[in-house]
N, C-alpha and C positions, 0 to 999 in steps of 0.2 A: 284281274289285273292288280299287279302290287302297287301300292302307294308310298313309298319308302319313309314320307315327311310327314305320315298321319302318325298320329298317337297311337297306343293300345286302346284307349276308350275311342278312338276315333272309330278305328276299323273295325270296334266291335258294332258302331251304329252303321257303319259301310255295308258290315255284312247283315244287320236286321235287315236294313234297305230291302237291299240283293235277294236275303229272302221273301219278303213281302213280295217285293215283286215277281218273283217267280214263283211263290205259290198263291199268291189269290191275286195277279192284275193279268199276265201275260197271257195268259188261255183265254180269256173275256177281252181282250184287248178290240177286235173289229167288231164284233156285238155288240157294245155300249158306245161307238162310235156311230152307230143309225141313233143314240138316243143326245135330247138336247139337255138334258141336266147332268151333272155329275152323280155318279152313286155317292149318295150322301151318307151309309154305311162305311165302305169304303172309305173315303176322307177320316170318320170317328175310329174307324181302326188303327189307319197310318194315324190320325191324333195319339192314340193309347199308346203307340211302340214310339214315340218324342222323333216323329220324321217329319210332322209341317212345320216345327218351326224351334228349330234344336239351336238356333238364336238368342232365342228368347232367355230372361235370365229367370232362374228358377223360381221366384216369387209370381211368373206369368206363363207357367205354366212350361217352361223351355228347359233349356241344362247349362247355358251361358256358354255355349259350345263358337269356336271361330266359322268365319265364315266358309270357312277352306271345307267345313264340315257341310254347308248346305248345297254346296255345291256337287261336292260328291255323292251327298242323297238324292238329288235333282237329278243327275246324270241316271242313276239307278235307279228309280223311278220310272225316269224315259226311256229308258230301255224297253220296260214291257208295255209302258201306256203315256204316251205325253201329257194326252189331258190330263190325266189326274197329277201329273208332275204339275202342274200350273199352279198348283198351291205351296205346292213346295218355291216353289219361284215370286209369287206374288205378298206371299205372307211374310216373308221376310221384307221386303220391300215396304210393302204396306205395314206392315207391325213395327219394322225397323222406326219409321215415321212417327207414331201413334207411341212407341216408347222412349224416343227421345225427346218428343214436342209436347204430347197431350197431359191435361193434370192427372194429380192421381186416383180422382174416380172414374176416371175413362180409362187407364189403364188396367185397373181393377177388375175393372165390369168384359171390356171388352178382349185385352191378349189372351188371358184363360182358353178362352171360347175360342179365339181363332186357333190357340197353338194345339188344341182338342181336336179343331177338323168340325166342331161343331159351330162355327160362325164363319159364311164367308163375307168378305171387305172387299169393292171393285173399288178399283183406281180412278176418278172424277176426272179427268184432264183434256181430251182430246173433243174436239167440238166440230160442227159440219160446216165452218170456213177454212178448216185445216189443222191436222195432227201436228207436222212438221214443225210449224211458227205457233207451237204452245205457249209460247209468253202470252201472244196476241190473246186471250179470253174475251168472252162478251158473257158469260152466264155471270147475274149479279148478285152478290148478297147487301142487302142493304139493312140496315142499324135501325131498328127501331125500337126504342127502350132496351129491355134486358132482351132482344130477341134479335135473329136475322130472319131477312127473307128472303126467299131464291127465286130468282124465273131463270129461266132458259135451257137449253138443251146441249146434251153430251151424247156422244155419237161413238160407234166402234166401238164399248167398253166391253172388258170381259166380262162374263158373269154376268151377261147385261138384264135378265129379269130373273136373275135364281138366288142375286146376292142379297143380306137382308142389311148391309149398310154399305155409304162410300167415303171414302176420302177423295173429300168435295173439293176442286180448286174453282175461288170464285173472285172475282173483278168484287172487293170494297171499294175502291177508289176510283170512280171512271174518268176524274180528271189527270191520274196518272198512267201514260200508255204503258205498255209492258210489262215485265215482271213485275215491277214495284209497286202496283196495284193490286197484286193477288194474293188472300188469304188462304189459309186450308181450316178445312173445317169434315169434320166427324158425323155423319146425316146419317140417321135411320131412313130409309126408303118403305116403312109403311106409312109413313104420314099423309096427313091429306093433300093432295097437290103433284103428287108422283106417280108418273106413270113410266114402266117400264117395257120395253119392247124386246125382241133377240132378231136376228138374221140368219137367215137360209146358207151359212157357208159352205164352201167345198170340203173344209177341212175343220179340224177343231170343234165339231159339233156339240161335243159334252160340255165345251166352256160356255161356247154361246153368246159371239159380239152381241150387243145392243145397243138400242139407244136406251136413254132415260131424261125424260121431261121433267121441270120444276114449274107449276104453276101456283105463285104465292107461298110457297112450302115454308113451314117458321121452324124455326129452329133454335133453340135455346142459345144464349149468352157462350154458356160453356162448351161448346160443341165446337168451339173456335181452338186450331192447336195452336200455341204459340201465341204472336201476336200479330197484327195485321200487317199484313205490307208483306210478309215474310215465307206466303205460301210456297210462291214459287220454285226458291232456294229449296226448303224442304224436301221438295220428291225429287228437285235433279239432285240432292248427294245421294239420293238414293237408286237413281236409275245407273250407276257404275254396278252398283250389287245387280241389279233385275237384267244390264244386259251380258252380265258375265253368264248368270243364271239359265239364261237363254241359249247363250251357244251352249252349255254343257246341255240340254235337254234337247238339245239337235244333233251334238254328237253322241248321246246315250242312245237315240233314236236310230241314226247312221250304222252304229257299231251292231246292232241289233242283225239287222240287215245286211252285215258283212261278215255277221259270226255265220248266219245261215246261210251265206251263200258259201263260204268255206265249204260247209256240211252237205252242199249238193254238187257243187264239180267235185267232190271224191266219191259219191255217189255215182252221177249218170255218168252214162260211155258215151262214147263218139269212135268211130274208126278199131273198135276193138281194145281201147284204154278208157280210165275214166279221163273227166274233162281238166283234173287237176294237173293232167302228165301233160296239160297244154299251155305254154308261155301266154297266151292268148288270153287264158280266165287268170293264172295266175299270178302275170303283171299288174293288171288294172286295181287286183284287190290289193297286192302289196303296194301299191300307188294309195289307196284307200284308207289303208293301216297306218299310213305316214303320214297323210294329211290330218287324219284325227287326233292323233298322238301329238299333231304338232299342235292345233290350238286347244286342245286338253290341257296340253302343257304351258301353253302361256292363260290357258281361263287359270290354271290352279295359279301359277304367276302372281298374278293381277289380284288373285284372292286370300293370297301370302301377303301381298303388301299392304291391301287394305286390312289387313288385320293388326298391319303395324304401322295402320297411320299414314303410308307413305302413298303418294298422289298417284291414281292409276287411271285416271280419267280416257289416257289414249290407250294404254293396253286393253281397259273395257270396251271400246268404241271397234278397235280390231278385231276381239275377238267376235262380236257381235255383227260386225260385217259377215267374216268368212264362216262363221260356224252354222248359221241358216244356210247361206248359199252353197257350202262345199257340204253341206249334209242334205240338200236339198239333191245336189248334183250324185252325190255317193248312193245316195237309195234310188235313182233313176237307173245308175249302172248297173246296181244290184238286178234288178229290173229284167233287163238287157241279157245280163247273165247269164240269170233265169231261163231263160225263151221264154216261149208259148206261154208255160207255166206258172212263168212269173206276174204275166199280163193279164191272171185271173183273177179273181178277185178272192180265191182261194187261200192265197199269200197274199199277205200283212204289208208288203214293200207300199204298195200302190196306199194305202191311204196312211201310212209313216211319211209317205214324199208331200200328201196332202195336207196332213196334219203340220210339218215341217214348214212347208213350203208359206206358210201364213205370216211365222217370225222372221219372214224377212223384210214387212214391214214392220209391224207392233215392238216398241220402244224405238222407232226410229229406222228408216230406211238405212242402204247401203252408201247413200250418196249421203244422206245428214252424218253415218259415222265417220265417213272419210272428210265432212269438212268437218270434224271434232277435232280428229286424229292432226288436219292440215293446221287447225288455228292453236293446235296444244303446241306447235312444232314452229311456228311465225307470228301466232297474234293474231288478231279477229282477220278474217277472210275481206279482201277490198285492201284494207292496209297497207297491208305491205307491198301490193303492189303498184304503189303509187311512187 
């Protein structure tokens, strides 16, 4: 696919992508999806060719590359393997965070290492009274001398027992409700006091939701990014990046699954032609081609404009609605298309739909982006309708 707006250096990382992933992800793609860790080779290789996190500025191990750039390695990525795309989507996110806010012996020690594929970082934020109303927190860090301490539980994380630190959001202030009580903070997860768990999902097996426990866990002074009060802000400027990220590794995932079915109605017959000479398979996919190309085209949008500053908070919330659900919906057809065939476990569609099918909760359901998209457009939701 041409990208007319990428650089020459751009499209030379497009095409390393493109190849990684068609010669060492796409063939092991269902095989490492029965396993519950990521191939931690794998990651350090995409580390060495600058695809986890080609963000990053080059003293942290990146190339100061835009963000238009991670996105299009994301999407390529997911093409041959989502999960292992999740880093490409999360480290940016997550590192984004840690190299705006953290001092500079946190950023020394730790971007190197993620932008290598040799450290992963899980997200702290969603808890077991609700993802949705992430302001609300209860997990506490509390101040005592040069140290914090943590209780309490985080739920759904990815990476939930493989990752070896978090970007921790925690309730300092419990006399202040909502966001304005929550810090972020930077936690090793081998300390004493941490216990981490994963879940049996349908899909996404190699990332691995979890929980993770805090019981007493202390945590140094500097392990705080920023300053208090401030957590919160923090990872929502960065959830516009993580949920653009998202539809592109749903439509990498889609496209996948529509190039090959291309490649079988001009194969199989029906009636004495193949199945391509029938309106029947060849509408639905050019129906297919046009739906992806359209939110391709506004994720890239949305990832032009954050590059230059300019507010995309609703075009991320859009894109992030349809590009799970209409990639969710487009590898079911594939599906379909398929016959018999398709319905084996033979073909890769059936657990692309699985794997897919999970982002259309994580960063945010369909219904929280459409009331983003409503309030970016009238003003907080209630208001206006009064």
């Amino acid at each position: 696919m041409t990208i007319p707006w990428l650089s020459e250096e751009d499209l030379f990382i497009k095409e390393t992508a493109e190849r990684f992933a068609r010669e060492r992800l796409r063939e092991g793609y269902q095989a490492r999806c029965n396993d519950h860790r990521l191939d931690r080779g794998l990651l350090k290789e995409m580390g060495a060719l600058g695809l986890v996190a080609p963000t990053f500025a080059e003293e942290y191990g990146g190339i100061g590359a835009a963000s238009l750039v991670s996105g299009v390695v994301c999407e390529a990525i997911a093409y041959a393997d989502l999960n292992i795309s999740y880093m490409c989507m999360t480290t940016p996110l997550i590192g984004g965070v840690i190299e705006k806010y953290g001092n500079e012996a946190m950023k020394a020690e730790v971007l190197p290492q993620m932008a290598a594929g040799e450290l992963i970082v899980q997200l702290g934020l969603t808890e077991p009274r609700g993802g949705s109303d992430a302001a609300n927190l209860i997990v506490k860090a509390e101040k005592k001398g040069d140290k914090y301490v943590i209780n309490g539980e985080k739920t759904s994380i990815s990476y939930g027992d493989q990752a070896e630190m978090m970007l921790l959001f925690a309730r300092t202030d419990p006399d202040t409700p909502g966001a304005r009580g929550v810090s972020a903070f930077l936690a090793p997860l081998d300390l004493p006091g941490v216990t981490c768990t994963h879940f049996d999902d349908i899909g996404t097996r190699p990332v691995g939701r979890g929980q993770v426990f805090f019981d007493d866990v202390e945590i140094p002074e500097s392990a705080l990014l920023g300053r208090e009060g401030e957590g919160f802000t923090k990872v929502m400027e960065g959830f516009d990046l993580s949920r653009i990220l998202i539809a592109l590794q749903c439509i990498g995932a889609a496209q996948a699954s529509v190039d090959e079915t291309w490649g079988y109605i001009q194969e199989r017959e029906a009636f004495g032609r193949p199945l391509a000479k029938f309106q029947g398979t060849t509408f639905p996919l050019a129906e297919h081609e046009s739906m992806l190309a359209a939110v391709r085209a506004l994720c890239h949008q949305s990832l032009m404009m954050r590059d230059k500053g300019i507010p995309h908070t609703s075009e991320a919330a859009m894109v992030k609605w349809m590009g799970p659900k209409w990639a969710t919906d487009v590898i079911q057809s594939c599906i379909l298309l398929n016959g018999h065939y398709g319905y084996t476990t033979e073909l890769p569609h059936h657990q692309r739909m699985m794997d897919v099918m999970g982002l259309q909760i994580g960063d945010g359901t369909a219904q929280i982006m459409k009331t983003i998209i409503s309030r970016e457009k009238i003003g907080p939701i209630g208001v206006a309708y009064k």
